[in-house]
DOVEXNU-331616 format. One record per residue (C-alpha): x, y, z; residue number from 0; chain; residue in one letter. Coordinates in Angstrom, 2 decimals. Example, Ala and Ser with C-alpha at 12.3 -4.5 7.8 and 13.67 -1.06 7.14 Angstrom:
<lumtor c1="12.30" c2="-4.50" c3="7.80" vexdo="0" lumpa="A" titi="A"/>
<lumtor c1="13.67" c2="-1.06" c3="7.14" vexdo="1" lumpa="A" titi="S"/>
# end
This chain:
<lumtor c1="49.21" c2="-0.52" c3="-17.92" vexdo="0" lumpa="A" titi="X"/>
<lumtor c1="48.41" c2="-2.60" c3="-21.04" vexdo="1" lumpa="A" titi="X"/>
<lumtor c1="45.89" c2="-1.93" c3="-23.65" vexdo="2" lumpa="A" titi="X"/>
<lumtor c1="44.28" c2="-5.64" c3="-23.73" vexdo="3" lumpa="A" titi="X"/>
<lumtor c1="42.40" c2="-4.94" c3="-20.60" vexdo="4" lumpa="A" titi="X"/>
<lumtor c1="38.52" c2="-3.54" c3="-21.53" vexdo="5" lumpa="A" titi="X"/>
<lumtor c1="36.12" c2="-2.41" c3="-18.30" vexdo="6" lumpa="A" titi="X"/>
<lumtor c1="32.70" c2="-1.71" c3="-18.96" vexdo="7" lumpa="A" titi="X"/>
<lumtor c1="31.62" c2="1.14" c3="-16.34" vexdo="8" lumpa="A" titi="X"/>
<lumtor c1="28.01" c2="0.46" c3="-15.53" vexdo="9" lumpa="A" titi="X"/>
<lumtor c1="26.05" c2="3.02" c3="-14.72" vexdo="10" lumpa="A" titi="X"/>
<lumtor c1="25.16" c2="2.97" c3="-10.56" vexdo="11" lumpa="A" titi="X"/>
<lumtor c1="21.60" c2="4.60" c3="-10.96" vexdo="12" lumpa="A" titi="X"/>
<lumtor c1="20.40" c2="1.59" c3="-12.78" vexdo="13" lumpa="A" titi="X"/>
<lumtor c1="17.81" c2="1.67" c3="-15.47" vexdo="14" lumpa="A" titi="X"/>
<lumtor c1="14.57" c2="4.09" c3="-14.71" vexdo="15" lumpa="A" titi="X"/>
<lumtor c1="11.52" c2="2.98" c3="-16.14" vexdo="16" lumpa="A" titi="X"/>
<lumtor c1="9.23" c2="5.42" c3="-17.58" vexdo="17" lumpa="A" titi="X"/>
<lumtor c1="6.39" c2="6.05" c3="-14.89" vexdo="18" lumpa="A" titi="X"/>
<lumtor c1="2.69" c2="6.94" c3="-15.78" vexdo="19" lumpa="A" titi="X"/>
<lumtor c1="1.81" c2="9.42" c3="-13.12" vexdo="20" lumpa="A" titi="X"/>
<lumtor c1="-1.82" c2="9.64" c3="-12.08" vexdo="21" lumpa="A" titi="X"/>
<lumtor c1="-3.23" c2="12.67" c3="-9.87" vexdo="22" lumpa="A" titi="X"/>
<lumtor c1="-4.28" c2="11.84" c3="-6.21" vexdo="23" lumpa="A" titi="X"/>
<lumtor c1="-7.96" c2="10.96" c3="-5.63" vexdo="24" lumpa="A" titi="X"/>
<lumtor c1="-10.30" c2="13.87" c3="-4.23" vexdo="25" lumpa="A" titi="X"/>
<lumtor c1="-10.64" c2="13.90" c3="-0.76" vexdo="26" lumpa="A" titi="X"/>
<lumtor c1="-13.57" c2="12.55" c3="1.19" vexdo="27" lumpa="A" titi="X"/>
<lumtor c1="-16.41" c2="14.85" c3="2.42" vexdo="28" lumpa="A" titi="X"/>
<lumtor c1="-17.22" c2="12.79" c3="4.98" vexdo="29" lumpa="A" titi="X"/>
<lumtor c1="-17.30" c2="8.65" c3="5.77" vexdo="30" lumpa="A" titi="X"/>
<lumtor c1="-20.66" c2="8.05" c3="6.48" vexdo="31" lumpa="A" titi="X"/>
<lumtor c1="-21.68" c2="4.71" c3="4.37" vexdo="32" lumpa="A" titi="X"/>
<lumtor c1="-18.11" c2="4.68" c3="3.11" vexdo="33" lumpa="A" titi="X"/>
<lumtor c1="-15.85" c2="1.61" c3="2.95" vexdo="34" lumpa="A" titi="X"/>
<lumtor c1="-12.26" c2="1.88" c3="4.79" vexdo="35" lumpa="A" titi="X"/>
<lumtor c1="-9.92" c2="-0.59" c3="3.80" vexdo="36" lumpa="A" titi="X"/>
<lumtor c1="-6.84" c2="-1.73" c3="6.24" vexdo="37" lumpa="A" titi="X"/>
<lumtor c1="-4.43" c2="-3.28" c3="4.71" vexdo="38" lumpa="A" titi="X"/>
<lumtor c1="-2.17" c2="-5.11" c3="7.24" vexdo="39" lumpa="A" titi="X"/>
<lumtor c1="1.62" c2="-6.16" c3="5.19" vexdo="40" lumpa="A" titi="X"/>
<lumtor c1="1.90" c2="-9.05" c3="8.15" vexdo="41" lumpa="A" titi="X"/>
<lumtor c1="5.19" c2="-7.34" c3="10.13" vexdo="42" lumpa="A" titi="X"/>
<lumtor c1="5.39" c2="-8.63" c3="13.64" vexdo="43" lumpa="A" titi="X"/>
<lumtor c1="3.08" c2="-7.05" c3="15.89" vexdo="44" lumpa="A" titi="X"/>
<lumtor c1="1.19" c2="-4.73" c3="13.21" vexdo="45" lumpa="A" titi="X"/>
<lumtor c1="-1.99" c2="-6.84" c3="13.84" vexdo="46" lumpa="A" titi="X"/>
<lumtor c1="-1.72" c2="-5.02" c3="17.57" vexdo="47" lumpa="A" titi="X"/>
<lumtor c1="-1.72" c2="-1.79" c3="15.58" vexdo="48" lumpa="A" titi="X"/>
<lumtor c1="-4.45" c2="-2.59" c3="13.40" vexdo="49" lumpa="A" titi="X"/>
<lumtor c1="-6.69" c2="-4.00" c3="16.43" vexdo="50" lumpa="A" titi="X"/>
<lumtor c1="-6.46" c2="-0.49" c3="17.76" vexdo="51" lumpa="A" titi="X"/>
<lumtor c1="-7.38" c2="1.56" c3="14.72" vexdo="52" lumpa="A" titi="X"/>
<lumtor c1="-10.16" c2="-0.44" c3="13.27" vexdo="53" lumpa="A" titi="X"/>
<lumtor c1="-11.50" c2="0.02" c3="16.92" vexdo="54" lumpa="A" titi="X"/>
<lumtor c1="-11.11" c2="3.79" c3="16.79" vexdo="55" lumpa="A" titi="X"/>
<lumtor c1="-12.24" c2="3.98" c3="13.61" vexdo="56" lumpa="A" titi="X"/>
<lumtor c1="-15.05" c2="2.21" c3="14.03" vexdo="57" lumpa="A" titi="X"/>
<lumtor c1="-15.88" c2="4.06" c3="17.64" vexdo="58" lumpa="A" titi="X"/>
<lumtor c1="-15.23" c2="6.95" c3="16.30" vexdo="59" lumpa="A" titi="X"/>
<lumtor c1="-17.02" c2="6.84" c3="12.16" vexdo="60" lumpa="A" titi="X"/>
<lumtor c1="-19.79" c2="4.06" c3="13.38" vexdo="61" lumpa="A" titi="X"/>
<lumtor c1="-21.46" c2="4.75" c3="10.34" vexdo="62" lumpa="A" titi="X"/>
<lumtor c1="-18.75" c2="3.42" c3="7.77" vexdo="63" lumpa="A" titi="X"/>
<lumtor c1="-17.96" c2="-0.48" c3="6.90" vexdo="64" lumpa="A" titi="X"/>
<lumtor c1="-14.37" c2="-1.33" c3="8.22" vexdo="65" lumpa="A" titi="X"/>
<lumtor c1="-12.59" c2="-4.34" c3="6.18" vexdo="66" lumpa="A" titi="X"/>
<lumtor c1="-9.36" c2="-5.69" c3="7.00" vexdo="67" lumpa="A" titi="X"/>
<lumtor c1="-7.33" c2="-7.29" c3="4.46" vexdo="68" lumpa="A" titi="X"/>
<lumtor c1="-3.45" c2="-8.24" c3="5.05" vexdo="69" lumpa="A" titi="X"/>
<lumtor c1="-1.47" c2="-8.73" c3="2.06" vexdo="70" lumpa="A" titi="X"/>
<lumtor c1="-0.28" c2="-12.53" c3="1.31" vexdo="71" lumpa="A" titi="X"/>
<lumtor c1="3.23" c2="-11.57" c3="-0.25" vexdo="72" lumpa="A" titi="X"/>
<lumtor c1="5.95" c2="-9.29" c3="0.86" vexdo="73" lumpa="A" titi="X"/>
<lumtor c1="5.72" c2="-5.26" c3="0.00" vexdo="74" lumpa="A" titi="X"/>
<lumtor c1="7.93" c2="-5.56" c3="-3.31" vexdo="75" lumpa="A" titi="X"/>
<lumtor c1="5.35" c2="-8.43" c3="-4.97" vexdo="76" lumpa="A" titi="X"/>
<lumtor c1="1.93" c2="-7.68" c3="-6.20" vexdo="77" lumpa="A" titi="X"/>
<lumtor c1="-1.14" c2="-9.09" c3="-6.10" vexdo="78" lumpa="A" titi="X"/>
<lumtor c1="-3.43" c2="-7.76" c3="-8.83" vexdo="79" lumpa="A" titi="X"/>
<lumtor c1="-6.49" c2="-9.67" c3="-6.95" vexdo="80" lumpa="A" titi="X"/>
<lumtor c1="-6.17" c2="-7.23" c3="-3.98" vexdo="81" lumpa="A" titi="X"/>
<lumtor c1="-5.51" c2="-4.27" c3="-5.97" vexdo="82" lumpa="A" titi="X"/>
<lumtor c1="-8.73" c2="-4.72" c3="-7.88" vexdo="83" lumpa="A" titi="X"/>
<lumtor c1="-10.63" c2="-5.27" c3="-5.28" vexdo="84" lumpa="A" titi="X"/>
<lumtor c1="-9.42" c2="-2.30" c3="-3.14" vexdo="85" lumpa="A" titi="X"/>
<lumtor c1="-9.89" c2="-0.27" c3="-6.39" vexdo="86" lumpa="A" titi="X"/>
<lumtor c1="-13.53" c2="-1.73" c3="-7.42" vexdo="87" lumpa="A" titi="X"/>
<lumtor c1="-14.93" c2="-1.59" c3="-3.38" vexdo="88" lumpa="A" titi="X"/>
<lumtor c1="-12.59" c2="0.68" c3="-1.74" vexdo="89" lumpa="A" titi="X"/>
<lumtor c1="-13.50" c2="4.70" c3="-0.79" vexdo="90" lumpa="A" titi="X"/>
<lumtor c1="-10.54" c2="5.15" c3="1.59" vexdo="91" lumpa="A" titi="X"/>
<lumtor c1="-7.45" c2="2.92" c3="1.93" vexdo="92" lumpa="A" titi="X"/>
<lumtor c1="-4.66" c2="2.55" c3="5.48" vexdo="93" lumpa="A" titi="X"/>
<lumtor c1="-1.63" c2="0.40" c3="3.80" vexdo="94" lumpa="A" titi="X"/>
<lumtor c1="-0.21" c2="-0.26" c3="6.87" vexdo="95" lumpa="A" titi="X"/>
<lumtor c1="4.21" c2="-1.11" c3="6.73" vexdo="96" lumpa="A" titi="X"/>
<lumtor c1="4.94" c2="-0.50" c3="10.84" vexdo="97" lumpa="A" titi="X"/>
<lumtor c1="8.50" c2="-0.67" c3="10.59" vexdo="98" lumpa="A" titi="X"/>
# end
């Protein structure tokens, strides 16, 4: 082997950004007058799925406000507009990936 040959050894783990952990939010009493937000991520068939829970959900909690919303870009891309809305309206959240 010569010595004119240089490899660079790259680490496989990649680089780990530093993540600001937040605690979860307190659960619910109840959902009377409360807001439920599906979030559909547009997979094939996942509107069937969501048909039958917002159905259920709103059989079976009459008194809460169901709103669909299905997210416009794929799971890795995000869309602050949705996020802030969810975050200023929202009381419970279904993010719904059906794969």
């Amino acid at each position: 082997m010569t010595a004119d040959r240089l490899y660079e050894v790259l680490n496989p783990r990649g680089t780990q950004t530093p993540t600001q952990l937040s605690p979860l939010s307190p659960r619910l009493q109840d959902f009377k007058d409360k807001k439920i937000y599906l979030v559909d991520l547009g997979k094939p068939e996942s509107d069937t799925a969501f048909d039958a829970l917002e159905q259920y959900l709103t059989e079976a909690i009459p008194a809460s406000k169901i709103i669909r919303k299905r997210k416009k870009l794929t799971y890795f891309v995000n869309e602050p507009d949705l996020w802030d809305d969810i975050q200023k309206n929202a009381n419970a959240l279904v993010f719904g990936v059906f794969d």
